[in-house]
C-alpha positions, 0 to 999 in steps of 0.5 A: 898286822903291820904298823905303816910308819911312812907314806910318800904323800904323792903315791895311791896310798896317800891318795886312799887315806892310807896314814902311817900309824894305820895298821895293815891286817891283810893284803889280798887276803893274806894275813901280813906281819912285816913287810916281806908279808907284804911284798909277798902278797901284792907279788901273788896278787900281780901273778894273780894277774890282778889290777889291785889289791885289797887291804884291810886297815885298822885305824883310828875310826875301825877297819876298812878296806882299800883297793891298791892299784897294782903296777905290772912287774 
């Protein structure tokens, strides 16, 4: 997993309770462990011709999934 170090407090993570020190374990179903992981993964999701993309978190109350919304590119 990746360990989310900051999050800019007016995007949609923030707004999904994404905090740093959350740890992000898949994005779309991909199993992420940087942020080229991460990049990657949402830039298949968009090709995916998805609108968002799931992320699975652990935090301090387990694991849970959040929907990101995805901006074209």
């Amino acid at each position: 997993g990746m360990v989310v170090t900051e999050v800019d407090p007016s995007g949609p993570a923030a707004q999904r309770g994404i905090r740093p020190g959350d740890v992000i374990l898949d994005v779309a179903g991909r199993s992420v462990s940087s942020l080229r992981d991460v990049r990657e993964a949402l830039t298949a999701a968009r090709a995916d011709g998805r609108r968002s993309a799931l992320i699975r978190l652990r935090s301090g109350e387990g694991q849970r999934f959040v929907a990101i919304p995805l901006n074209p590119s």
